[in-house]
ZAKOLZA-110371 format. One record per residue (C-alpha): z, y, x; chain; residue in three letters. Coordinates in steps of 0.1 Angstrom, whole numbers, padded with zeros to 4 digits. Example, Ala and Ser with C-alpha at 12.3 -4.5 7.8 and 13.67 -1.06 7.14 Angstrom:
<pt pz="0078" py="-0045" px="0123" ch="A" aa="Ala"/>
<pt pz="0071" py="-0011" px="0137" ch="A" aa="Ser"/>
# end
This chain:
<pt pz="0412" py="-0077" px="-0306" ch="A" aa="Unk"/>
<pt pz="0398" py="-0043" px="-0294" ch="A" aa="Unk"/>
<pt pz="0364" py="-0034" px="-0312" ch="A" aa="Unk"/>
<pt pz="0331" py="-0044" px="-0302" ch="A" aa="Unk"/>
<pt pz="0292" py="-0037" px="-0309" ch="A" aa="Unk"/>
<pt pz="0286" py="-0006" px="-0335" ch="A" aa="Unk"/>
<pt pz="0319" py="-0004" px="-0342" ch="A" aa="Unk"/>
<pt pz="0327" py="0007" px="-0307" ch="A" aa="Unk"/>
<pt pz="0299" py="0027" px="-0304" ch="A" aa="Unk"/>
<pt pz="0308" py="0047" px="-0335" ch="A" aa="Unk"/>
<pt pz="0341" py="0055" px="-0318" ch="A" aa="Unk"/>
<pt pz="0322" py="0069" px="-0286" ch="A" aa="Unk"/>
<pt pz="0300" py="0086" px="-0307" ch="A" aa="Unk"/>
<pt pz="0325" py="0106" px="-0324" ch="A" aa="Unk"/>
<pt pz="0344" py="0112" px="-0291" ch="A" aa="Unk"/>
<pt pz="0314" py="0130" px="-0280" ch="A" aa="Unk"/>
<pt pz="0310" py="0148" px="-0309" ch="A" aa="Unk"/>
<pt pz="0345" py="0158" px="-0307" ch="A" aa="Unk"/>
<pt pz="0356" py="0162" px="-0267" ch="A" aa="Unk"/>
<pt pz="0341" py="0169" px="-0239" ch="A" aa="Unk"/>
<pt pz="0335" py="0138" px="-0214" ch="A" aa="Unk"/>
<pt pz="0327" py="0140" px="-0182" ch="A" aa="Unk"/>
<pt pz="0305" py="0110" px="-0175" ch="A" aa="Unk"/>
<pt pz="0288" py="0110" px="-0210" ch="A" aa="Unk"/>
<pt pz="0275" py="0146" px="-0213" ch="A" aa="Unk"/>
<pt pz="0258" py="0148" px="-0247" ch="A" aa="Unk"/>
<pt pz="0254" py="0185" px="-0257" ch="A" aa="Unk"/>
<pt pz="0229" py="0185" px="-0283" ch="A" aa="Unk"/>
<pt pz="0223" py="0146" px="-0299" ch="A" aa="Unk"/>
<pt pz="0189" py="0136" px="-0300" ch="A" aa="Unk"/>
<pt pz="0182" py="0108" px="-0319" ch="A" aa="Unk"/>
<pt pz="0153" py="0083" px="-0311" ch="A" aa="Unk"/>
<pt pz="0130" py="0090" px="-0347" ch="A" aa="Unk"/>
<pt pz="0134" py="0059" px="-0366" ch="A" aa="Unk"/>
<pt pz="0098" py="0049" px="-0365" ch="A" aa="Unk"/>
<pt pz="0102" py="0050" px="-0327" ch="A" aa="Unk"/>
<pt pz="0136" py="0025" px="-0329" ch="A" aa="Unk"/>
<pt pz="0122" py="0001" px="-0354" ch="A" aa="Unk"/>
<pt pz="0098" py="-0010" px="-0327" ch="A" aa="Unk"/>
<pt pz="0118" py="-0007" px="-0299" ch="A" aa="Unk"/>
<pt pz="0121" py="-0036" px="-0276" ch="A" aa="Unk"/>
<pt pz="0123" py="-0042" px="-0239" ch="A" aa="Unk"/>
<pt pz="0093" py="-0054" px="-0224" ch="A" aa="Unk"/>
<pt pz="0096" py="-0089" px="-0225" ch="A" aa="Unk"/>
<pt pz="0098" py="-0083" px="-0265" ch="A" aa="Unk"/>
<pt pz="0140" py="-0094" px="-0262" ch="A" aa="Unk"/>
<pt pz="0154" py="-0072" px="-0288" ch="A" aa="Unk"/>
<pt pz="0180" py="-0045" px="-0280" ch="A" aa="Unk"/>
<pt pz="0220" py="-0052" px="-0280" ch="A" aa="Unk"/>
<pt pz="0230" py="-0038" px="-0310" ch="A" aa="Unk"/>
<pt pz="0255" py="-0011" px="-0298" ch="A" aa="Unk"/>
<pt pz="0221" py="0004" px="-0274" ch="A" aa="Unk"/>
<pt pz="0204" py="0005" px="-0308" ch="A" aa="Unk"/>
<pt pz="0230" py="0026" px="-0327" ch="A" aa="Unk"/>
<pt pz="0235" py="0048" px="-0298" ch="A" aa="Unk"/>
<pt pz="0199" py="0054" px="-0293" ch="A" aa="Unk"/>
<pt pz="0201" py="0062" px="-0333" ch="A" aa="Unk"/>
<pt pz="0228" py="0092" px="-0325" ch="A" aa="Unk"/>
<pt pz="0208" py="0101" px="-0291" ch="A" aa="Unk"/>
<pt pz="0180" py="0090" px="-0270" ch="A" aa="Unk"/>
<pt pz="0180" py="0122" px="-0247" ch="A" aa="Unk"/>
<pt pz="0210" py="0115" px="-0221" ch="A" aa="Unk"/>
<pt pz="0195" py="0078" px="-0217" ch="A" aa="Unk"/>
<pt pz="0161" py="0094" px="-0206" ch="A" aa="Unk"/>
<pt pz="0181" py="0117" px="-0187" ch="A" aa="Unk"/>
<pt pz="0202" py="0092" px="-0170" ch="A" aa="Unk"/>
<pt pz="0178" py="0062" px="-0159" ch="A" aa="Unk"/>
<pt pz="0138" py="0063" px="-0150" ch="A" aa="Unk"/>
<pt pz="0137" py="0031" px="-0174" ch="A" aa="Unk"/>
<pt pz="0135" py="0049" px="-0205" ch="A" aa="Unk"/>
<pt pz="0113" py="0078" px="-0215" ch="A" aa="Unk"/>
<pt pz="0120" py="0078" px="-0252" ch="A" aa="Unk"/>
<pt pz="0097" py="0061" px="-0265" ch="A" aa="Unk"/>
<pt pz="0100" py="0031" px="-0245" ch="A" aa="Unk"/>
<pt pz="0118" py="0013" px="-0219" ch="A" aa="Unk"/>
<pt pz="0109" py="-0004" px="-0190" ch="A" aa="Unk"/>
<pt pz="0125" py="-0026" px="-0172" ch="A" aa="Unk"/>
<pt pz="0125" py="-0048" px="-0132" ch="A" aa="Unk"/>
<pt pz="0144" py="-0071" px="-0107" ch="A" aa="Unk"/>
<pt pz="0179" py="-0065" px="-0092" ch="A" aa="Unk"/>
<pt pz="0161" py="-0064" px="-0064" ch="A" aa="Unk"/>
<pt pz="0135" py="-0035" px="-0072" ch="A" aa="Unk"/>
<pt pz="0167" py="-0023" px="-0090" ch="A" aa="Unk"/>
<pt pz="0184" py="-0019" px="-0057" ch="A" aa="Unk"/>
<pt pz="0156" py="-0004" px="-0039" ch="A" aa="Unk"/>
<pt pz="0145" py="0018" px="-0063" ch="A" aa="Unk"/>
<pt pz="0177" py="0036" px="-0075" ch="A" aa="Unk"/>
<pt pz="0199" py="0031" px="-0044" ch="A" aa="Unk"/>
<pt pz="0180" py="0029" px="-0012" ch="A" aa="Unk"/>
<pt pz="0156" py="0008" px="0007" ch="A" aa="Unk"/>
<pt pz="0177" py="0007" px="0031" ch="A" aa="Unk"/>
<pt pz="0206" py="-0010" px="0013" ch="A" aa="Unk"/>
<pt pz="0194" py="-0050" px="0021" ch="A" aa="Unk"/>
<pt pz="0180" py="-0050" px="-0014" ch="A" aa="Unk"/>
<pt pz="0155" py="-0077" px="-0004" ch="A" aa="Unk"/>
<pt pz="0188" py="-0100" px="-0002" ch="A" aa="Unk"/>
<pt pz="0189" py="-0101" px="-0041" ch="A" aa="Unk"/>
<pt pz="0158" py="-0121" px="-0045" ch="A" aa="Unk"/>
<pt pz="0175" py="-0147" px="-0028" ch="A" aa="Unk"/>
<pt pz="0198" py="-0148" px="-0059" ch="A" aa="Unk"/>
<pt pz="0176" py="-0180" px="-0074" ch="A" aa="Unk"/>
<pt pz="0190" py="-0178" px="-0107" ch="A" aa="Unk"/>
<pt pz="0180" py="-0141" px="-0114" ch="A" aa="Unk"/>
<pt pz="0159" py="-0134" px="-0093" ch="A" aa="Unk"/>
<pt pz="0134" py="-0131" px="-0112" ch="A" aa="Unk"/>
<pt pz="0153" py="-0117" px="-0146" ch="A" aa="Unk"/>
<pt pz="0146" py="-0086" px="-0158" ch="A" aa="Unk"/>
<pt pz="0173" py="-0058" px="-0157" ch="A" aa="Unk"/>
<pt pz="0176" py="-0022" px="-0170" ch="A" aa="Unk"/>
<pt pz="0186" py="0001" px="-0146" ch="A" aa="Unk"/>
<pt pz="0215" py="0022" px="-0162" ch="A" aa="Unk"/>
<pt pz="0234" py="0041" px="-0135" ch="A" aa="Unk"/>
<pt pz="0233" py="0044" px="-0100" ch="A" aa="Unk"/>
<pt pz="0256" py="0049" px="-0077" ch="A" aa="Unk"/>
<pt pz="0256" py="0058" px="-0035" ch="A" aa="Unk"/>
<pt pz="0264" py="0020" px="-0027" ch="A" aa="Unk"/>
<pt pz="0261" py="0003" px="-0063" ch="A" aa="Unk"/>
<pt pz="0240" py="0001" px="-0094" ch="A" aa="Unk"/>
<pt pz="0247" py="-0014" px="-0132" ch="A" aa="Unk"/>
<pt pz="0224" py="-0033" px="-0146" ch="A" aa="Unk"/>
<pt pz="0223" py="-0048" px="-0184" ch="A" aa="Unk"/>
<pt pz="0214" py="-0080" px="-0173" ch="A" aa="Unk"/>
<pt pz="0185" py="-0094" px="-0199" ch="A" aa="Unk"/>
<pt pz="0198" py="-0128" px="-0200" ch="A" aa="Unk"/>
<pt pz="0232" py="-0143" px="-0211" ch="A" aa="Unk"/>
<pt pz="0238" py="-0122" px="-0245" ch="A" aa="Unk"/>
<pt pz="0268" py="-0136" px="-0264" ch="A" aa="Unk"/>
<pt pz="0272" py="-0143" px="-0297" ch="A" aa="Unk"/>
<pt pz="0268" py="-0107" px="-0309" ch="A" aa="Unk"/>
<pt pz="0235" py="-0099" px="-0293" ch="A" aa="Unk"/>
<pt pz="0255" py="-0078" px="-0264" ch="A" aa="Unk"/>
<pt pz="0240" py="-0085" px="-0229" ch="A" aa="Unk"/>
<pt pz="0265" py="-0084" px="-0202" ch="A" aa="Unk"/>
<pt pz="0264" py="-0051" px="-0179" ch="A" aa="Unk"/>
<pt pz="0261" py="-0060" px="-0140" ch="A" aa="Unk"/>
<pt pz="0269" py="-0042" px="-0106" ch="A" aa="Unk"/>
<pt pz="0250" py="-0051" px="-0076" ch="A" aa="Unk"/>
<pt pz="0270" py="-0041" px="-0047" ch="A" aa="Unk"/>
<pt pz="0256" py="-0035" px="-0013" ch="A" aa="Unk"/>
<pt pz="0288" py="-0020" px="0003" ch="A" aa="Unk"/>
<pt pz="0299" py="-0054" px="0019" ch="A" aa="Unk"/>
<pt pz="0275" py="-0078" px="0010" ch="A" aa="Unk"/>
<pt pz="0251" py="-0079" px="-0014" ch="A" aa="Unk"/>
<pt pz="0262" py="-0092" px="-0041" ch="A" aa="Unk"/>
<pt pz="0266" py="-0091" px="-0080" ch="A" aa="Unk"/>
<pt pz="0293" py="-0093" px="-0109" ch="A" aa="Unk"/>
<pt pz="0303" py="-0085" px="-0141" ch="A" aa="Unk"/>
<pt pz="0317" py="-0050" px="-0146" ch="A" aa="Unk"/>
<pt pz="0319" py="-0046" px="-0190" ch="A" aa="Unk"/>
<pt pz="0305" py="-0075" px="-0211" ch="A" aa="Unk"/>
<pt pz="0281" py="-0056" px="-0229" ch="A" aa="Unk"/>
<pt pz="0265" py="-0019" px="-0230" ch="A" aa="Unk"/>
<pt pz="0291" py="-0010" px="-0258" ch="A" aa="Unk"/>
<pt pz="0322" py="-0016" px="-0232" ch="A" aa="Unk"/>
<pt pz="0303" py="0005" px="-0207" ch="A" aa="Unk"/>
<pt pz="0295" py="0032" px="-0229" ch="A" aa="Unk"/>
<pt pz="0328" py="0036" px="-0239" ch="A" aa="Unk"/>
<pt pz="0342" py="0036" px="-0202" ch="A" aa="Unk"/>
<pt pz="0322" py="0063" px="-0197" ch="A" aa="Unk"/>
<pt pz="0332" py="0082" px="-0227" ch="A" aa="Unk"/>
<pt pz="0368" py="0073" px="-0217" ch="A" aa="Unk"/>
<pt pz="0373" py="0054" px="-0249" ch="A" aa="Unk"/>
<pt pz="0384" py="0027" px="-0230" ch="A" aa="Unk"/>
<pt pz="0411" py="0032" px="-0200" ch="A" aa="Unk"/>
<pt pz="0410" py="-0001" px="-0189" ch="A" aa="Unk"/>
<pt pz="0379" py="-0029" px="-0192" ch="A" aa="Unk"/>
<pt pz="0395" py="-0053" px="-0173" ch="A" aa="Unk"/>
<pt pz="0432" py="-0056" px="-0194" ch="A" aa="Unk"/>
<pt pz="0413" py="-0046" px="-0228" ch="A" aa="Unk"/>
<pt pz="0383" py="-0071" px="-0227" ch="A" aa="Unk"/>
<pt pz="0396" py="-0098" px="-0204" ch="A" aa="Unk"/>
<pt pz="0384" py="-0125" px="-0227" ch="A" aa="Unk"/>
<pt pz="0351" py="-0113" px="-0235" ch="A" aa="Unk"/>
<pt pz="0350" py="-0106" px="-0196" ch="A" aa="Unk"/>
<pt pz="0358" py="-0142" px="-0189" ch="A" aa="Unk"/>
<pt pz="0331" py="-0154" px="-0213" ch="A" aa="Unk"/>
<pt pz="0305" py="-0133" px="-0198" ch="A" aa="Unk"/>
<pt pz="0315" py="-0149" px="-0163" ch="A" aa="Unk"/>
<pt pz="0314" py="-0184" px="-0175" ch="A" aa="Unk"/>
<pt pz="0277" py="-0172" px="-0193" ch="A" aa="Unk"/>
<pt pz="0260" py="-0158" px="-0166" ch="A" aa="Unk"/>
<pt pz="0278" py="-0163" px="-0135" ch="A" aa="Unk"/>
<pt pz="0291" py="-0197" px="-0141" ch="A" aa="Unk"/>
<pt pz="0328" py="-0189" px="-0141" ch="A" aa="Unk"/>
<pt pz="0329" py="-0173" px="-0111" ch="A" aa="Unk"/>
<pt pz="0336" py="-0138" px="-0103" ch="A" aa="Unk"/>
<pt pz="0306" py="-0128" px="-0086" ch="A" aa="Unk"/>
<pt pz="0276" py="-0141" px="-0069" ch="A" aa="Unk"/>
<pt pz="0267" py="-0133" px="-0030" ch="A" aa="Unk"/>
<pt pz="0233" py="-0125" px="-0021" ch="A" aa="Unk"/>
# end
């Protein structure tokens, strides 16, 4: 069984620290101060996953860098649908997503956008370890949603190419997000 949570972290963290990657560009670690991390929640006061924890206790900067939603100090969070708008265009039928009725209203943190897609850790479905599933919106065919890692450890590693392939290496704990938060199914249409 491939490694999860902290564990998986720690292994991205010392890639960084040891090779350059090209997605995950940490040149001088900043942590988040302790004192800062203790109290660290996301706005509805649901508690960090675990892995976003420890990463944020090795560096804080390339988050802050990376997404409007967190300064620091604290995050912030919104809809898919203001998610959409706000990081990908206006233009991009993100107004479709609040049609999604069982998330429409479920907050998200915005964690990379993309010219047609966004990912989202999805505030709702966390599995046994605390780990809430990471999300794509799409709005290249139509709008729609699915799982792309099942937590913000797996996508953290795919970007520090700890991982090769998400799909093959996590299938099972890819499945069990699905049949968490999406019912089984492998994506929902807006």
């Amino acid at each position: 069984m491939p490694p999860r949570g902290v564990t998986l972290v720690r292994n991205v963290i010392k890639r960084v620290r040891t090779e350059e990657t090209e997605d995950l560009d940490v040149v001088d670690p900043t942590p988040v101060p302790a004192a800062v991390l203790d109290t660290l929640t996301f706005p509805d006061g649901q508690p960090l996953p675990p892995s976003l924890r420890h990463w944020l206790s090795f560096d804080g900067s390339w988050l802050a860098e990376t997404t409007d939603y967190f300064d620091g100090e604290r995050f912030t969070t919104c809809t898919i649908a203001e998610a959409v708008r706000d990081t990908i265009s206006p233009d991009h039928h993100w107004d479709a997503f609040n049609e999604l009725e069982r998330y429409a209203d479920t907050p998200v943190f915005p964690l990379d956008p993309g010219s047609e897609t966004v990912r989202l850790l999805l505030l709702a479905g966390a599995d046994r370890n605390g780990e809430y599933p990471v999300i794509t919106a799409d709005v290249d065919d139509s709008p729609m949603i699915y799982i792309s890692a099942p937590g913000f450890d797996v996508w953290l590693a795919e970007l520090a190419q700890v991982t090769e392939d998400v799909e093959e290496e996590y299938e099972a704990d890819l499945e069990a997000a699905k049949e968490r938060v999406l019912d089984g199914e492998d994506e929902l249409i807006a």
